[in-house]
N, C-alpha and C positions, 0 to 999 in steps of 0.2 A: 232396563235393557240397554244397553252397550251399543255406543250413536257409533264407535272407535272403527274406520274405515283400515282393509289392508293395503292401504294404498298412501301416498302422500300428496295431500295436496296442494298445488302451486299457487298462491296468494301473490299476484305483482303489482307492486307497488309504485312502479316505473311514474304513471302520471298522477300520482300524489305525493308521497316521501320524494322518490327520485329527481321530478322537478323542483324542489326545495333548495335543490345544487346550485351555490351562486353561476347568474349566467346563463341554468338550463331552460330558459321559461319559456313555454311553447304558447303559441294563439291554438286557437280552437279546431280548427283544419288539422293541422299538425301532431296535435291532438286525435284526433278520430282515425289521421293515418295510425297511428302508432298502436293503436285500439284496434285497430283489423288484424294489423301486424301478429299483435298479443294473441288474438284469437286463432290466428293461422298456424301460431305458436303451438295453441293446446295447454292455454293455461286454464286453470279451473275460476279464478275470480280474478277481474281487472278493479282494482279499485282507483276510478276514474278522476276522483278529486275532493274535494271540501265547498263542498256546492255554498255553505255561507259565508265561505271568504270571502268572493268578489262575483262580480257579473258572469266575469268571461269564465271561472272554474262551473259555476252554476249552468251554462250555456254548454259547457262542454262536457257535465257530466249526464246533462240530459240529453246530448245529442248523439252520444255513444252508447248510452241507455235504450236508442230507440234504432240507432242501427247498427249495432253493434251486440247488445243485448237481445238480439231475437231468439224465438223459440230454436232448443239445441245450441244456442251459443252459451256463452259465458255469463257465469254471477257477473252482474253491474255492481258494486259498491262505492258508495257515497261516506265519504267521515263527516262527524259530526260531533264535536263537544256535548258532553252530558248537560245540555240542555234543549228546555222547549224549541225554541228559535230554530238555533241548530239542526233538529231532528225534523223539524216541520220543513225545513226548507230540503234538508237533505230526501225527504221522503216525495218533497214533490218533485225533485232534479230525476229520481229514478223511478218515477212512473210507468213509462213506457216500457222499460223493461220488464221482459219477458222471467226471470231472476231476480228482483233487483234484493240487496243486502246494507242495509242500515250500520253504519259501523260507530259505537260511539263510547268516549273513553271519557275517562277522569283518574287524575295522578292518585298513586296509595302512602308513596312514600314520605316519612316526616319531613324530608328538607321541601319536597313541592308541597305540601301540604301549609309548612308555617312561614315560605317566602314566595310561594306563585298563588296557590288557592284561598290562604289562610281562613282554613277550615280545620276543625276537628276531625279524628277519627272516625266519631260519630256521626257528623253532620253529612261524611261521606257515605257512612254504611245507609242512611236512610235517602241522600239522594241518589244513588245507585240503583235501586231496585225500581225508583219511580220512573226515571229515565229510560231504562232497560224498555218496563210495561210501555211505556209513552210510544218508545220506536218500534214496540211487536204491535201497537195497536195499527200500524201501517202497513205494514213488512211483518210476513213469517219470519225469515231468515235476518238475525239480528246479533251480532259481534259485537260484544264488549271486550274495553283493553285497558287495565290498570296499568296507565303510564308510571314509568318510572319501578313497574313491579322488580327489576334486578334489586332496587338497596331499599327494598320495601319489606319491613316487618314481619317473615313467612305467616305469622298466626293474623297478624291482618288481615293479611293477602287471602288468607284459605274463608274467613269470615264475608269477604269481599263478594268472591267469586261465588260461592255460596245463595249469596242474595242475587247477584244477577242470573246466576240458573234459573233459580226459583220465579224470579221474574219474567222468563223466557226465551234466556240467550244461547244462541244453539251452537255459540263457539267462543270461546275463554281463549284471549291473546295475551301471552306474555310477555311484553316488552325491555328487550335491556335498551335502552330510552340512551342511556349516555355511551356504551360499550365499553360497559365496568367488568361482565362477569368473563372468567374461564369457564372452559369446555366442562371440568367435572365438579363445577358452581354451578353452571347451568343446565346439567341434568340433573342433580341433586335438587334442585329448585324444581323441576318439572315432577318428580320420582316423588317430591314431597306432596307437590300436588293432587297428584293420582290418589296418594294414600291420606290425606286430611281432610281431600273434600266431598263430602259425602255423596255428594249428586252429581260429580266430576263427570260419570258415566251419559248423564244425559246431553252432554255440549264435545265437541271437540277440541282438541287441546291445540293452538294455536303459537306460533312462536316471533316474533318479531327483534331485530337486531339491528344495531350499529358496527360499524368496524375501526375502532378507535384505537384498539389494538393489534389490529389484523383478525381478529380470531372470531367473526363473524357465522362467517362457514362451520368451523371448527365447532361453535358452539351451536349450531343448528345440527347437525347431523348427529352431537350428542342427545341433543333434545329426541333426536325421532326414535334412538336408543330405549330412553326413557317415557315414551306414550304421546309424543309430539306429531298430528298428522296434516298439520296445517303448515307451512314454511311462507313468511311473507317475506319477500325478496324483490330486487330489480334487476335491470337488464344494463348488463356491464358493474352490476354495484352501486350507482348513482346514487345520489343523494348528501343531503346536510354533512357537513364536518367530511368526516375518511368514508363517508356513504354507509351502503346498507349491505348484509349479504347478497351476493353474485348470483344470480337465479340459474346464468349456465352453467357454476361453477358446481352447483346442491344438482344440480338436475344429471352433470354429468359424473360425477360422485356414486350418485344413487343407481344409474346405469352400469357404467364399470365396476363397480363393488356390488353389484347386485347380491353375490352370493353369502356377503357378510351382511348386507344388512337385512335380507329376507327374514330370518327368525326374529327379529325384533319387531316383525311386523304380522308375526305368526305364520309366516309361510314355510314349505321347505326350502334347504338354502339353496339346492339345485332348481328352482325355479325359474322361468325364464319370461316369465311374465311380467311386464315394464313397472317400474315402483310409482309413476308418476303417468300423467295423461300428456305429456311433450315429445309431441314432434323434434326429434333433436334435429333432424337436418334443418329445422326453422329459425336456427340456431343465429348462427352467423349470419346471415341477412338482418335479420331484428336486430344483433347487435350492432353493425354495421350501418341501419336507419336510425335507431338514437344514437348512436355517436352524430352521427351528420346531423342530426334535425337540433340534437340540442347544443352541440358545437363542443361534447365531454370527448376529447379524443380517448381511445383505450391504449394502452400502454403497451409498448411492442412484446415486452414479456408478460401480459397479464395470463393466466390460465385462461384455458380453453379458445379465448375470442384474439388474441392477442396476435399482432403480425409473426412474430418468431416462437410460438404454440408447436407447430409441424416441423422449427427451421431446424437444420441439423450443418453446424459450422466446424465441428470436431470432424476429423479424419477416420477416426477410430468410428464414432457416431455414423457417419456415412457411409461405411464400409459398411456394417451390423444393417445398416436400417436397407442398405441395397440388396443385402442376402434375403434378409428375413426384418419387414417392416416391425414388429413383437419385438424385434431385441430389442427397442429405445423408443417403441411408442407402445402407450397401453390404451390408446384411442387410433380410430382409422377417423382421418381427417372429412373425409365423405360422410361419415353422423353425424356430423355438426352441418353438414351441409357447404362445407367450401370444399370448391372443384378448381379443377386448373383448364376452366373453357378456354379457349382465344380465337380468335377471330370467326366469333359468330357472325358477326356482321360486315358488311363493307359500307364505302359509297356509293353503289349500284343498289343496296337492298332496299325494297319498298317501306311502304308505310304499312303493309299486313304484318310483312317480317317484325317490322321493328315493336308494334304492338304484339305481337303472338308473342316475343322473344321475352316483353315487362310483363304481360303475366305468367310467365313461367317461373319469371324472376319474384314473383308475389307481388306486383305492382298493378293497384288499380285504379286507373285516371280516367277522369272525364273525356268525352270528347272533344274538349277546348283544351286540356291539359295536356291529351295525346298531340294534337299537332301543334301545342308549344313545344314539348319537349322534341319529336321531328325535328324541325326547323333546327334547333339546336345540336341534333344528334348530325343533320347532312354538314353543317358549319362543322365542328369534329372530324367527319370523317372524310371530309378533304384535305386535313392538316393531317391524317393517320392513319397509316396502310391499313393495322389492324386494329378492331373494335370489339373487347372484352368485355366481359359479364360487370366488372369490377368499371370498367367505364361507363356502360349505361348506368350504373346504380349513381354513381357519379353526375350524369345529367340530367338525370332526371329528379335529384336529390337535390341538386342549384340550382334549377330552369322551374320545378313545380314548387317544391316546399322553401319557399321565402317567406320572408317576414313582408309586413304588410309593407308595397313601396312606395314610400313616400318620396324619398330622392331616387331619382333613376339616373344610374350612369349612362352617358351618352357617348361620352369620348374618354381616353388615357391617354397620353403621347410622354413618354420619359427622355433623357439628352442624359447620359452617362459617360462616365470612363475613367480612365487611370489618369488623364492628364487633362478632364472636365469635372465643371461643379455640376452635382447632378441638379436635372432641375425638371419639373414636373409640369403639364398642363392638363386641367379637368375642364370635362363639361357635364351639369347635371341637370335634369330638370327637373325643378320644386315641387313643392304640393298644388303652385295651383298652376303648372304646366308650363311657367317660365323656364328661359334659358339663365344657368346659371355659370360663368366661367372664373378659375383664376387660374395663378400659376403661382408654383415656389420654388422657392432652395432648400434642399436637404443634405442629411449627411449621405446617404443614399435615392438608390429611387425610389425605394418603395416609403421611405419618410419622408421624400419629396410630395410625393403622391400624398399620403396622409395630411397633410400643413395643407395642401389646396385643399383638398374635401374640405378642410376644417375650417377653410376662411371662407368658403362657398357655405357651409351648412351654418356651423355659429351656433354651434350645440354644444357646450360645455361636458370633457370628459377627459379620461386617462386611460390611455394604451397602457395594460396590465400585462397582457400577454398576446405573443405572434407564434405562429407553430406553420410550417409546413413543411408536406411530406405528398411521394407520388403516389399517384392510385396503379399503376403499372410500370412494368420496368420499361427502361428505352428512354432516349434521347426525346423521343417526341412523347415522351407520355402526360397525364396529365395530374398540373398539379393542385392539391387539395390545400387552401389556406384557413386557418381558426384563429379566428381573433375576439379578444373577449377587452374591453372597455366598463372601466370604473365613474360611476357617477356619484358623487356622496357616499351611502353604505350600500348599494346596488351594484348586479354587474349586468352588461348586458353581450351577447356571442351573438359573435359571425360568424356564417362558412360560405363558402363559394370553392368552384373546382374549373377550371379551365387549361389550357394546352400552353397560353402563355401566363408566367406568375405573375408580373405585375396587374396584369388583369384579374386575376383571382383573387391578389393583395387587394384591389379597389373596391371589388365587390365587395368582398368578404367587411370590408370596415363600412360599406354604405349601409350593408344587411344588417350590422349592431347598432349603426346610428340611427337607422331607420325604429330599431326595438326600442330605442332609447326615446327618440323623441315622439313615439307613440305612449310610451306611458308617460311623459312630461306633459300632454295633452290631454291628458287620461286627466291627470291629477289635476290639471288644470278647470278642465269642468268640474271635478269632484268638488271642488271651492267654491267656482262661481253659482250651482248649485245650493249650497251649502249655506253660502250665502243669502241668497234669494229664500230660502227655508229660514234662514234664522229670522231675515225682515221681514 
């Protein structure tokens, strides 16, 4: 019988593949925000991390597992290498979960096989099925994924898949691992599949991508063509290398082409029933908290999420769109959930307002979180008549989700000009609550500023990348700085959003040093540890 759903469903990979993105690496808080986010979303399975990578992934794929993964929420998924370890550890990260889903892979194709796994064909066909049995002896719900399946040997691959059915896997991921294939490779690949493997029917067909060519998307919506009901994706695209397929981008695809792609999923094409279980207005908010939380800004022209998505700068374009919005848009900007609110708020509004206002906005904070972000929001609203939707997401996005603070900014003072050196004074306080002062010369202020933080902190690094840009229009709005810092082969992002830039310059680079010298610490124990174990 035929497991083959008429529906598709939404796999995000946001805090696993996604965080892979040099630079995007969340703590665990940040984490479970994004994980409520996903769920408000209306995704079908959040696959929350690699519980045997490291502590803090383990910590955080069991912490979303249990509040996150409640009864009616979302599949919890955990990856885990085709081994014992792996699976054992994964399977006790998603206990709690009310769903929870084992996910665990081993490469098919000859080059991972004879220069990463250096295994036989063989040696793989017969660990595959143990591993499979291993993680259903824990978990019903169990995904396997033949990494590397794009330039893998189709009659392997059908052999492969084959054993892990049989062994219990109730959904078969195909991976283009590097983002090698074209659109009509990679339904041809899926279309093979259906028809080779004999017990296809009892797992779901799963699809996973890179976008190394752009054509991520492209080759995913071929796939759903061809018997694909699974799409693993992220929010905004994120991820290793050119990232992964766009989760709003398949999501709102499937929406506005509804009527094309209905028979391919056995419906009729006049149906009007949603291809997918997403909340589209969830849309934009979600994208809009990982860009901020992980510091991947979105590109002003990206599809769907993108600032200039709705903008309309042609003449011609604005005339058509002022008659009749249909002549040059085939999305109303309200499905995705961005609205053009303004001045919901003032400086007179309470603190019921300001709370009733973030969760509407899908924000939910503690009551130590609420009146930090307050305190923050009345500072703001005495520097600014009006108070946008796009502002609060803004403050409460730099005042609650920070990185762990070890240096705290205390003070900034900049001395600029056309016929001055500019020259910077910081004050920060340490980790163990000391004041810490200098000052410098730069070729500006804001690498003025940078030179002190740096003789004050004494954290080895390289300014890679500076980005900003405002969150509202107007002389007084505010502005959003990303900054992303190189250590060795690592990266680590800032963000901060304030009314004045130079202050959001400071923060923004305190918030990456602060990433930075938490995992130099990290690794630090991991030795002195290590040590102590060896002797």
């Amino acid at each position: 019988m035929s497991k083959q759903p008429d529906r598709v469903i939404i796999f995000d990979t946001t805090l696993r593949d996604g965080e892979q993105s040099p630079g995007a690496t969340l703590n665990v808080d940040e984490k479970l925000t994004v994980a409520r986010a996903l769920a408000r979303l209306g995704v079908d399975v959040i696959e929350a991390g690699f519980p045997y990578a490291s502590p803090g992934d383990f910590e955080a794929v069991q912490k979303i597992a249990k509040v996150v993964g409640v009864q009616g929420g979302p599949t919890i998924c955990g990856l885990a290498r085709a081994t014992r370890q792996d699976i054992t550890k994964a399977a006790e990260a998603l206990k709690p979960a009310a769903k929870p889903r084992i996910h665990t892979f081993l490469a098919t194709s000859d080059i991972h096989l004879a220069y990463k796994l250096k295994k036989t064909r063989q040696e793989v066909l017969e660990i595959v099925p143990e591993m499979v049995a291993y993680a259903k002896s824990f978990v019903d719900d169990v995904e396997f994924s033949p990494e590397d399946a794009g330039r893998s040997d189709p009659e392997f691959l059908y052999q492969v898949l084959e054993r892990a059915i049989a062994a219990g896997a109730t959904t078969v991921n195909i991976p283009d691992t590097v983002g090698y294939l074209t659109p009509s490779e990679f339904g041809q690949l899926i279309r093979g599949i259906k028809e080779n493997v004999p017990n296809i029917d009892n797992a779901i067909i799963s699809v996973h991508g890179h976008n190394d060519l752009g054509l991520a998307v492209a080759n995913f919506l071929e796939a759903v063509k061809n018997g694909a009901r699974q799409l693993e994706c992220t929010i905004n695209g994120i991820g290793e290398r050119a990232g992964n397929a766009a989760l709003e981008e398949l999501v709102m695809a499937l929406h506005v082409r509804r009527s094309y792609y209905n028979p391919f999923l056995g419906r009729p094409a006049d149906s009007t029933e949603p291809l997918t279980n997403i909340n589209t207005k969830e849309i934009y908010k979600t994208s809009r908290l990982v860009s901020s939380l992980t510091g991947m800004a979105v590109q002003p022209n990206k599809a769907i999420v993108g600032a200039n998505a709705f903008a309309h700068e042609s003449g011609i374009h604005q005339d058509g769109v002022l008659k009749n919005k249909l002549t040059y848009e085939i999305m109303d900007a309200e499905s995705i959930g961005l609205t053009n609110n303004q001045i919901v708020l003032g400086k007179l509004s309470g603190r019921n307002a300001f709370g009733t206002r973030l969760k509407e906005l899908g924000f939910e904070l503690t009551e130590t979180e609420l009146n930090k972000a307050f305190v923050r929001f009345k500072e703001v609203a005495d520097k600014r008549k009006e108070i946008t939707d796009w502002d609060l997401e803004a403050i409460v996005n730099d005042e609650i989700h920070v990185a762990p603070e070890i240096f705290r900014l205390e003070l900034v003072q900049v001395s600029c000009g056309d016929q001055a050196r500019p020259t910077a004074t910081v004050i920060l306080k340490g980790p163990n609550g000391e004041e810490l002062m200098d000052a410098a010369i730069g070729t500006g202020p804001v690498d003025a500023v940078y030179k002190a933080i740096n003789r004050v902190v004494n954290v080895p690094n390289q300014l890679i990348e500076f980005s900003v840009k405002s969150v509202t229009e107007g002389i007084d709005a505010m502005g959003e700085v990303t900054i992303r810092l190189k250590y060795e082969n690592r990266t680590f992002s800032g963000h901060a959003a304030n009314t004045d830039i130079i202050v959001a310059s400071a923060r923004a680079y305190i918030s990456a040093l602060n990433r930075l010298y938490v995992a130099l610490e990290q690794e630090k124990t991991q030795k002195e540890q290590a040590a102590v174990t060896a002797s």
